[in-house]
C-alpha positions in Angstrom: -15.7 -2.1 3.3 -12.0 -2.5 2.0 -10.4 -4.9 4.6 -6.9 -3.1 4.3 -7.3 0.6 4.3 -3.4 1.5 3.3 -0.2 -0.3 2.8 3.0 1.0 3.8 6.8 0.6 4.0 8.8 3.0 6.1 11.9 2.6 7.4 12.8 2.8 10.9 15.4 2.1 13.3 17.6 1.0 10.8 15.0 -1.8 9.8 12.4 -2.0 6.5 9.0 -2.3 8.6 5.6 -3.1 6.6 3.1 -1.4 8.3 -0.4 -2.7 7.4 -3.5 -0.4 8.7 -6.5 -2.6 8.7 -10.2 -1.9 9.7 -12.7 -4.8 10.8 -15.7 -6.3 9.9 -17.7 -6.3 12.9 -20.4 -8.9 12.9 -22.5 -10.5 15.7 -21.4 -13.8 17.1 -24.3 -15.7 15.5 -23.0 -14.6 12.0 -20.0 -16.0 12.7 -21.4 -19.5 11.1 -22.6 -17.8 7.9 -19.1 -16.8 7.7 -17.7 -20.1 7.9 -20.0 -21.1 5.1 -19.3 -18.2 2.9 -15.5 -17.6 3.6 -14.9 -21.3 1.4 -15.9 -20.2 -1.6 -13.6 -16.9 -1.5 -10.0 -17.4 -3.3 -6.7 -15.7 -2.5 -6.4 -12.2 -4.2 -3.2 -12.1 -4.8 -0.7 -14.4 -6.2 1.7 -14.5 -3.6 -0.9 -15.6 -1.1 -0.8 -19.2 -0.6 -3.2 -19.3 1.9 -6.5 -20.5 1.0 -8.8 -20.5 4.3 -10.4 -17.6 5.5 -11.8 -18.5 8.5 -11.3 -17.4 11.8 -12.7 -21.3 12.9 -10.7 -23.0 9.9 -7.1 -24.5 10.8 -4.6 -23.8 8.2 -0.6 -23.3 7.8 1.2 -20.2 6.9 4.7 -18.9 5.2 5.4 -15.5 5.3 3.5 -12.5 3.5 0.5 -15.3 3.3 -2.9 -13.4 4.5 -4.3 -14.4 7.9 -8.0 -14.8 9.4 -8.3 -14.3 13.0 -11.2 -12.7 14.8 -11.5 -10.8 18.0 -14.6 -11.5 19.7 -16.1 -8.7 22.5 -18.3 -10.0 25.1 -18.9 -10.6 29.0 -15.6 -12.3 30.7 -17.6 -15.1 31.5 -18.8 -15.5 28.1 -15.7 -16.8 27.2 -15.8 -19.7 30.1 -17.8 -23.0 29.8 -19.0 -24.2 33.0 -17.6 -20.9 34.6 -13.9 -22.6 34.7 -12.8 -23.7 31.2 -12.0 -20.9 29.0 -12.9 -22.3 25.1 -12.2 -20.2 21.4 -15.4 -18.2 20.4 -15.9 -21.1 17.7 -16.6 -23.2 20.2 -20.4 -24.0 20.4 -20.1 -24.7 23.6 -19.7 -20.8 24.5 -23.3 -20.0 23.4 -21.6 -16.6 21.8 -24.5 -16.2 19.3 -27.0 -16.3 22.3 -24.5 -13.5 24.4 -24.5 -10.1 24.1 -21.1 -10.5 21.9 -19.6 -8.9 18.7 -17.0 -11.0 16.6 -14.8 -8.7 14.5 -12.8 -10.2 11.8 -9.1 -9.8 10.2 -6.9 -11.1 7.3 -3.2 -9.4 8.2 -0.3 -10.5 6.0 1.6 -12.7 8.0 5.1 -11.4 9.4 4.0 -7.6 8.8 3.6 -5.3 11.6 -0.2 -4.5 11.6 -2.0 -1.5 13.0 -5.8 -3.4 13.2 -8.2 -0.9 13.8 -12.5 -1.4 15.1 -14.4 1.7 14.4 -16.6 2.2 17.9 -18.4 5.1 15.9 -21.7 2.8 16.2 -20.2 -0.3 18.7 -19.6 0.1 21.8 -17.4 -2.4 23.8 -19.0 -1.6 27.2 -22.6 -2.8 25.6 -21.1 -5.8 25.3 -19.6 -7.1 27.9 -16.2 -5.1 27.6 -13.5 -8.2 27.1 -12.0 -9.2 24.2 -10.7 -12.7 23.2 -8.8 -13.1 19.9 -9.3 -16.5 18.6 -8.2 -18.5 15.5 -8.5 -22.3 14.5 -10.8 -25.0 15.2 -8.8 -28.0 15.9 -5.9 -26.3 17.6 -8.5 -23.3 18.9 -5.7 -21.0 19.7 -7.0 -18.0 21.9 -5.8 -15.3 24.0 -6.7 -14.2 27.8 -9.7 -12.2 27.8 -8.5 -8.9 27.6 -10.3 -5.9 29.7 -11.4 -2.8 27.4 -14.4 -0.7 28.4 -16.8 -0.4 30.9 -18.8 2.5 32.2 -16.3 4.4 34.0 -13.0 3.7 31.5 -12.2 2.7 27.7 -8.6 1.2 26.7 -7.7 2.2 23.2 -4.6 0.6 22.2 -3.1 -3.2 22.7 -0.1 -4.9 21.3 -1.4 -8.3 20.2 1.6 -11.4 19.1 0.7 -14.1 17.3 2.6 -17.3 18.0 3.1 -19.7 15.4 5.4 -23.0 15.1 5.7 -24.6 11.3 2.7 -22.4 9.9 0.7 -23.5 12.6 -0.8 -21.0 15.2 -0.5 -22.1 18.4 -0.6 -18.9 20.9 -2.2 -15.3 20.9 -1.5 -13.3 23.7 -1.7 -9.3 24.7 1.8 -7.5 25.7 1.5 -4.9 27.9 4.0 -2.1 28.5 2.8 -1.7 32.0 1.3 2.5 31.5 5.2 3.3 29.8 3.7 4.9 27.0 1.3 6.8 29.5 2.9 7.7 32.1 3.3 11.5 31.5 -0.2 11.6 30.6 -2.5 13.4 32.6 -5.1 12.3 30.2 -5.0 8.9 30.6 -5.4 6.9 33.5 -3.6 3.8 34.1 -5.3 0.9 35.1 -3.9 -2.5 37.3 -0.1 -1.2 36.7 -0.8 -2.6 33.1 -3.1 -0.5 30.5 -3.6 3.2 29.6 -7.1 4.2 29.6 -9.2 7.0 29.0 -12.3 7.9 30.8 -15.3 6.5 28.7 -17.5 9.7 29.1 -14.7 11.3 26.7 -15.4 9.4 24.4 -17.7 10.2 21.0 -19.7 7.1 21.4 -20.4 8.1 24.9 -21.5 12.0 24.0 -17.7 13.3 24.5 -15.1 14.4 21.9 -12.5 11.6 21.5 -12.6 8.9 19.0 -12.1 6.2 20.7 -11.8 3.7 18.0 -9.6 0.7 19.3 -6.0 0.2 17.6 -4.6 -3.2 18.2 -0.4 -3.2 16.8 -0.3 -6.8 15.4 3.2 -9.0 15.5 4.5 -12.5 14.2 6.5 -14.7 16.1 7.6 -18.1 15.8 8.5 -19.6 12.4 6.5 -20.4 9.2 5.9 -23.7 7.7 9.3 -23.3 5.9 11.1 -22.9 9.0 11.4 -19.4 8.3 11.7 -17.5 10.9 9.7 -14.0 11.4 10.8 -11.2 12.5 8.2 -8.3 13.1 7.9 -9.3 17.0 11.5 -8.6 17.0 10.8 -4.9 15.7 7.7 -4.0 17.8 10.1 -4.6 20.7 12.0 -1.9 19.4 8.7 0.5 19.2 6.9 1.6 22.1 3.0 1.6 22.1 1.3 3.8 20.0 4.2 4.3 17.8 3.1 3.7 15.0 0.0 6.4 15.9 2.9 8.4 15.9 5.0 7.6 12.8 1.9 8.0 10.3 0.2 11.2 12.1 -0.9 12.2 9.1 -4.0 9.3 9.7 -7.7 10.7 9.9 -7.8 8.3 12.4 -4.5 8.6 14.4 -6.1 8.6 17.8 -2.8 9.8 19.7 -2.7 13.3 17.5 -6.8 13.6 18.9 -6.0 13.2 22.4 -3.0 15.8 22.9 -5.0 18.2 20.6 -8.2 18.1 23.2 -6.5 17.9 26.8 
């Protein structure tokens, strides 16, 4: 499967944004070390790319329009806690993942380009595994975010805003901005849950025996500087977009999950 499904540059609000649409490579946590093995013998596929690690659990530094390997991993919230207190990354062998009920998807963005990541739940469901999802990079410097609530029985999220945080090249933060239910407010569709996320009711969903697709989109950002001192600028842009605005801009996706849900309600 093609790890970047389309490129494009479109101009808006005044400003040239790249928007990258990217599907995943869903694997199970205990293929997360064949990856590691495998992923050092790949090399760069374009010129430009000075980035030569491809491992979600590799440490590595970055300049801008370099490619990127993170992964998002979907298990239990505990899953992601050792001794029920410390949270660790998912390439942490402390975290027993590959023994879990867990999923590890994984991503190579080009750094400093707004991303629209997408995970086909066509055949993966989050609820069956767990329903949380960490993103994670590094082993050294294990950056990872909060666990980040997305299905269960009764609801399904669809759409985050992930930033990564980097200083010199270096990743050092990964966290989940919420809007607080902006972009769903006038939705009667959606539900929104803890004041914080816009979610749809699971049973409407295809994997579940409904009509939605309720593939996950996850708008990806750059902030921080590069290990050039350069400083990037797509966080800076997303602020200017609300949540599922990029859904919006290329409609003319197969996949565009916000043109699905005002066709069916």
């Amino acid at each position: 499967m093609p790890r970047t499904a389309r490129s494009i540059a479109a101009a808006f609000t005044g400003a040239r944004v790249m928007a990258t649409f990217s599907q995943s490579r869903l694997l199970t946590a205990a293929s997360l070390l064949a990856l590691l093995i495998a992923s050092s013998s790949l090399r760069p596929v374009g010129s430009a790319n000075t980035n030569r690690v491809y491992s979600p659990c590799s440490d590595t530094t970055v300049r801008r329009s370099d490619g990127f390997t993170f992964g998002i991993a979907f298990a239990s919230r505990s899953s992601f806690f050792h001794n029920s207190s410390l949270q660790l990354s998912p390439c942490d062998r402390r975290l027993s993942l590959s023994s879990a009920s867990s999923q590890v998807a994984t991503f190579r963005p080009k750094v400093d380009e707004i991303s629209l990541l997408t995970v086909n739940t066509s055949s993966f469901s989050p609820d069956n595994y767990g329903g949380y999802m960490v993103a994670f990079a590094g082993r050294k410097y294990a950056a990872r975010s909060l666990p980040a609530f997305v299905a269960n029985s009764t609801y399904t999220v669809t759409s985050f805003t992930l930033v990564l945080e980097f200083k010199k090249g270096r990743l050092e933060n990964l966290y989940w901005k919420r809007d607080g239910c902006a972009s769903c407010s006038r939705k009667s569709n959606f539900v929104c849950l803890n004041n914080q996320d816009c979610a749809l009711k699971t049973s409407n969903c295809k994997n579940h025996g409904g009509s939605v697709d309720c593939s996950l989109g996850i708008q990806l950002a750059f902030s921080g500087t590069d290990k050039h001192l350069s400083v990037f600028n797509s966080w800076y842009e997303v602020e200017n977009l609300h949540q599922y605005s990029l859904y919006g801009l290329y409609s003319n996706l197969r996949d565009s999950l916000t043109s699905q849900y005002n066709k069916i309600f």
